[in-house]
Each structure stands twice: as C-alpha cells, then as structure tokens.
C-alpha positions as CSV (number, residue, x, y, z in Angstrom):
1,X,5.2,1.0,-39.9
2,X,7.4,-2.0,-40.6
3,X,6.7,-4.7,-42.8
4,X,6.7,-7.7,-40.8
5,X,8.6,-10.6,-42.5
6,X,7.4,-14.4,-42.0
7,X,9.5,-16.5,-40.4
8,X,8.7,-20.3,-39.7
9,X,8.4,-21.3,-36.0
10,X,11.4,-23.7,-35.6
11,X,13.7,-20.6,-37.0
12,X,12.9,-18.2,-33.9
13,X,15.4,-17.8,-31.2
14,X,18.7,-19.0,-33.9
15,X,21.2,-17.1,-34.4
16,X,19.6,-15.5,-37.5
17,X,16.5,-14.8,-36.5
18,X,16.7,-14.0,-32.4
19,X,13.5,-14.0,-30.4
20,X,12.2,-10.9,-28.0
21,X,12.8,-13.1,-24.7
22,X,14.4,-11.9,-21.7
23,X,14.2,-14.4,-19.4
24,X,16.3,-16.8,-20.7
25,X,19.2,-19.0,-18.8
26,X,21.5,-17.2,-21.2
27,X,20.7,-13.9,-20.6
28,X,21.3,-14.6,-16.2
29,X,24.6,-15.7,-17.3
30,X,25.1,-12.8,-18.8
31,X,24.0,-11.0,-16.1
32,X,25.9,-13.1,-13.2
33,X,28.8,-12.1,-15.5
34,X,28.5,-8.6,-15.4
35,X,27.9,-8.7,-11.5
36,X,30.9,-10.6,-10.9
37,X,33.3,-8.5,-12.9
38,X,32.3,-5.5,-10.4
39,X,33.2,-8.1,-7.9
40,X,37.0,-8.3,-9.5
41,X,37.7,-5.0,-9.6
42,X,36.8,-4.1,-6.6
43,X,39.0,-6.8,-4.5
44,X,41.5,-6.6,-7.3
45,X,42.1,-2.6,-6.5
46,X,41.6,-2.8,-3.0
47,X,44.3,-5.9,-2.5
48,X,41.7,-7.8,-0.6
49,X,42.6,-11.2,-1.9
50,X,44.5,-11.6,-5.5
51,X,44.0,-15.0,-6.0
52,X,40.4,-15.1,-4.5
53,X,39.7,-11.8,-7.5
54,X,41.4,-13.8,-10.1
55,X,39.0,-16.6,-9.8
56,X,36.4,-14.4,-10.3
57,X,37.4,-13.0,-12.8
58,X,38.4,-16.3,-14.5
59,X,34.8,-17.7,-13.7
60,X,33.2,-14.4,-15.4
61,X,35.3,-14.6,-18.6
62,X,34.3,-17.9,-18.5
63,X,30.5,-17.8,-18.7
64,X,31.2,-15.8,-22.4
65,X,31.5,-19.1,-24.0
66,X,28.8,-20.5,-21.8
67,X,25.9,-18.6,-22.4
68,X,26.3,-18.5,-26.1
69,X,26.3,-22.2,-26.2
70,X,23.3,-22.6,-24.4
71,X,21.1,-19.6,-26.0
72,X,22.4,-21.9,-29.9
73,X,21.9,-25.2,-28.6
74,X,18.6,-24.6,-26.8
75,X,17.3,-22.0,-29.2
76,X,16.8,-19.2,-27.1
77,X,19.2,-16.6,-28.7
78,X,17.2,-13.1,-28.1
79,X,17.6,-10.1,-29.3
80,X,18.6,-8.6,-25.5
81,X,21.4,-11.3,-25.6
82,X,23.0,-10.3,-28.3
83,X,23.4,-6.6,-27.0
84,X,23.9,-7.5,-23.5
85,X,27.1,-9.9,-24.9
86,X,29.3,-7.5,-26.5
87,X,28.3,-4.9,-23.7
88,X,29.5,-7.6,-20.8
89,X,32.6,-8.4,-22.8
90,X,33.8,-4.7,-23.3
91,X,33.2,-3.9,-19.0
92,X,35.1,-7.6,-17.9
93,X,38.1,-6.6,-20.7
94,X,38.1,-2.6,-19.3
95,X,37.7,-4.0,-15.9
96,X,40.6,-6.6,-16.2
97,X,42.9,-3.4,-18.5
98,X,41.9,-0.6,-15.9
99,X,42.7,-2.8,-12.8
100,X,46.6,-4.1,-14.1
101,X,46.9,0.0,-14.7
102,X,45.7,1.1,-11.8
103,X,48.5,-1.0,-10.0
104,X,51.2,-0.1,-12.7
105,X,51.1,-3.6,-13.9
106,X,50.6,-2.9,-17.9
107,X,51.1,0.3,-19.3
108,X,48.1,2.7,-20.1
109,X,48.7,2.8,-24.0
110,X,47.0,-1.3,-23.5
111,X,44.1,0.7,-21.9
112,X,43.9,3.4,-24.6
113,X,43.8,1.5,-27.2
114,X,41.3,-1.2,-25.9
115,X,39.2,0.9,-24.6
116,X,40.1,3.7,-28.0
117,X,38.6,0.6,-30.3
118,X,35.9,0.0,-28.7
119,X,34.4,3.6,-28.5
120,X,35.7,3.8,-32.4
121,X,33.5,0.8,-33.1
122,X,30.8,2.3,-31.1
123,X,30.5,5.2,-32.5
124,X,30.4,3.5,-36.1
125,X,27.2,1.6,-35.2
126,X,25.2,4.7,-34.4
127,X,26.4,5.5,-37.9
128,X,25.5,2.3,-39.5
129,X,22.0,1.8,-37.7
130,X,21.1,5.0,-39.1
131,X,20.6,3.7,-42.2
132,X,20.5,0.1,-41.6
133,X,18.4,-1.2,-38.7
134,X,19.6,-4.6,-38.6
135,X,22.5,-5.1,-36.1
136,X,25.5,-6.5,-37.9
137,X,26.5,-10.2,-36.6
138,X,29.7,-10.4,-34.0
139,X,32.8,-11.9,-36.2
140,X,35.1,-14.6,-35.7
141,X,38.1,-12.7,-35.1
142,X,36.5,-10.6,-32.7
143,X,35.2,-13.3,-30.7
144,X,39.4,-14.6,-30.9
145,X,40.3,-10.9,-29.8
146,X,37.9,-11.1,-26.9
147,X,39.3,-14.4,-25.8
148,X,43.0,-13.3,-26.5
149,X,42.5,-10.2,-24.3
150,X,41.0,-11.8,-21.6
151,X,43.1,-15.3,-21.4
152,X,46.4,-12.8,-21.5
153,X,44.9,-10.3,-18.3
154,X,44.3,-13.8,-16.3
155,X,47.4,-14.6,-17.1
156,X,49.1,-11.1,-16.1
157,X,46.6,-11.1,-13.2
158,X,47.9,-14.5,-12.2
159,X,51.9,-13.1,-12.3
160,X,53.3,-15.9,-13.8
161,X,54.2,-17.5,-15.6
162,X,57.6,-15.1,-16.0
163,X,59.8,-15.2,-19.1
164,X,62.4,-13.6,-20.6
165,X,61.5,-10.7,-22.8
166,X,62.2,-10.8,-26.7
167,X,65.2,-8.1,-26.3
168,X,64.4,-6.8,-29.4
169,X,64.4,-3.1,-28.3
170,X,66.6,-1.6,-25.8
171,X,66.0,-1.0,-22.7
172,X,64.2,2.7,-23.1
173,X,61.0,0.7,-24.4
174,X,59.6,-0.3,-21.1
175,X,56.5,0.8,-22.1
176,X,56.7,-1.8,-24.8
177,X,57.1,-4.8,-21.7
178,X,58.2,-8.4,-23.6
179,X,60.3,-6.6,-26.3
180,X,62.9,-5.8,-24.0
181,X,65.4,-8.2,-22.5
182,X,63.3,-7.8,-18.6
183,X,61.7,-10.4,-17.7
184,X,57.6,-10.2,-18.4
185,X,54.3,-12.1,-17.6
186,X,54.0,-14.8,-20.3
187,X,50.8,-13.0,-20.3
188,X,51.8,-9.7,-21.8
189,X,52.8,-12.1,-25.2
190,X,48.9,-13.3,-24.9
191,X,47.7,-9.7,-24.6
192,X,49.4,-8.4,-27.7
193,X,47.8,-10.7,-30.0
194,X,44.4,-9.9,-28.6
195,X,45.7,-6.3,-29.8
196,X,46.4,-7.6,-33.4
197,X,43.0,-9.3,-33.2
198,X,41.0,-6.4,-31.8
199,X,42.8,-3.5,-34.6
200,X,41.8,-6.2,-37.2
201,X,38.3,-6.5,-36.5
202,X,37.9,-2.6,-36.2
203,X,38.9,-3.0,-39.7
204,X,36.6,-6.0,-40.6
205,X,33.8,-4.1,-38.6
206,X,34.4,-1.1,-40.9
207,X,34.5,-3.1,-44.3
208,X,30.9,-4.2,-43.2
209,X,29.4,-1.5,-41.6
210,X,29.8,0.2,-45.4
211,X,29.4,-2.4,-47.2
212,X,25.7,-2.4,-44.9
213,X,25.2,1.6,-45.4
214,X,25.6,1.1,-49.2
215,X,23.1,-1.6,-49.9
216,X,20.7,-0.2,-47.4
217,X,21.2,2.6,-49.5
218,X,20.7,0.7,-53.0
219,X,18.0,-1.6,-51.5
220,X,15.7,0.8,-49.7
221,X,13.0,-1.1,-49.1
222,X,15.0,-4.4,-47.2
223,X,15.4,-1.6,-44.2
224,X,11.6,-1.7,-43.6
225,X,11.1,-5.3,-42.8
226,X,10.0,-5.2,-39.0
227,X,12.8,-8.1,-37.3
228,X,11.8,-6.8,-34.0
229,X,8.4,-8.9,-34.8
230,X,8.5,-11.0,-37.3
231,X,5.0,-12.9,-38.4
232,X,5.8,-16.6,-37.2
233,X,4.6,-19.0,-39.0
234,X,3.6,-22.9,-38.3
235,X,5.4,-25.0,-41.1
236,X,3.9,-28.3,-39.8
237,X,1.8,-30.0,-42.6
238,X,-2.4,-29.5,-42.0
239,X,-3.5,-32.8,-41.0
C-alpha cells in the first residue's frame, strides 16, 4: 500500500500534481480530437474532398494547444489528460504520415521513422515505470517536434506552397524530396525539422528515463508515495 503524500488543495489539478477527473472540458477536446482525425483519414484516402479533410485535420491539430491551455489555466489537468495527450498526438501525426504515403506523397522512411520513435519511446516507458511509477513530464522540444510534424503534413496536405528543392544531391535521392533540385512542398522543409526535433527528444526522453531508473533505484522509498491519491489538505488559516 502506498503512502499517500499531502498535498494542499489549491495544488490539485496543476501540472505537478494532476487530479483523478475525467470529465473535464479538456479531456472532450481531447476526445473531439481523436474523433476528428478518423474523420481525416478517411476522406483524405478515399479523395472525398481534400480541402474539406485538411480542415479537419487542421482543426484537430489545433485543439493540442487548446486543451492544455484550458486544463493549466482553469486547474483541471488530470491524470487521464496527460495520457490521453501524447496518445492523440501520436494517432493525428501517424494519421496525417500514413495518409501522404498511402497516396505516394512522402516517402515511407518519414513514416518509419515517426512511427519507429514512437514505439522506441514506448517501449522505454514500460521500462522506466517498472521501477519508477511516476510518469515522466512531456518536454519542450517534444512538444516543438509535435508542432513541426504536424504544421509541415498541413502544409504538404495543403500542396503548396511549391519551391525549388535545395539541389544538394543529385537526382537519384528522390527519396530524400527538397534536397534535390525538383520542385517540393514548402512543407517537406517543415517536416524535416520536426524529424530533428523528434530524434532529439528520443534522446532527451532517454537521458531521463535513466536518470529516473537510477534514483528510483538509490531512493527506494520516493517510489512508494501513492500520487494516484494524494491526502489533500485545506491550507486556509482556522478562523
């Protein structure tokens, strides 16, 4: 049985200490947005209506910012947020990769590797929770990588902008598209720094994830502090 930490009243449902709620405005967003990005990929593959499945799938990457503003500015950040978030995210960015593949618009290596990372990091938190129970806080730079990925796949989804590619490689490195001299979705330029991002906080996620097994390991008795249920407290002054 846990120990279950005290935590003052005006702390629960911040960031560092999320509350057990699941009905929370936040957490519909969420929701809406996961709904909707079956929406895009279904008219996106089937050609229904590109620009009416680009909206959508604007509008869904949208709500990401949205509902973690409101669940921090109205206190209601809950534990099911947090591992409904990262969830969404990944299905609206494999959504967005497996649809441009699917019609030959970005080549599968994109899809590998996004989708490669995220199983890799995956894999590394069933690791890490073993001996640390506490799941570790989303980073900056994978919060940019998430907003690089998806701002370049609207972008390719959109078609244009078109530029000229860089030219530095011949032309046998189509499966590299914006570092030959063909002409490429400004998009594709967007999409590779979300790459850079996303291999850099696999790394990052890494570094912390041991760091987290090692003092879990030194410091035993942190791992048994209940934060499922913490003991809330009422820090007003007795009258």
């Amino acid at each position: 049985m846990g120990l279950r930490k005290k935590i003052k009243k005006d702390l629960i449902g911040t960031s560092e200490y999320p509350s057990n709620k699941i009905f929370t405005i936040s957490n519909a967003i969420t929701l809406a947005r996961l709904v909707l990005t079956g929406v895009f990929l279904y008219l996106f593959v089937t050609d229904t209506n590109r620009f009416v499945s680009l909206i959508i799938y604007a509008l869904a990457a949208s709500t990401d910012w949205l509902d973690g503003q409101i669940a921090r500015r109205t206190k209601t950040v809950s534990w099911l947020g947090k591992v409904m978030d990262p969830i969404v995210d990944r299905a609206l960015l494999f959504t967005g990769v497996l649809g441009l593949v699917l019609r030959g618009e970005l080549p599968i290596w994109v899809c590998v590797l996004v989708i490669g990372r995220d199983v890799y990091l995956a894999g590394g938190s069933i690791v890490v929770r073993r001996f640390h129970k506490r799941p570790i806080d989303v980073v900056l730079v994978g919060k940019a990588a998430t907003a690089l990925l998806l701002m370049g796949f609207c972008l390719l989804l959109l078609g244009f902008p078109v530029v000229d590619g860089l030219g530095v490689l011949p032309s046998a490195f189509a499966f590299l598209p914006g570092l030959t001299a063909a002409p490429v979705p400004v998009g594709m330029f967007v999409v590779y720094a979300g790459l850079v991002c996303s291999v850099i906080t696999a790394v990052v996620y890494t570094v912390k994830g041991a760091q987290a097994i090692k003092r879990a390991c030194d410091h035993p008795e942190e791992e048994e502090d209940d934060f499922l249920n913490p003991e809330v407290i009422d820090d007003a002054p007795a009258v």
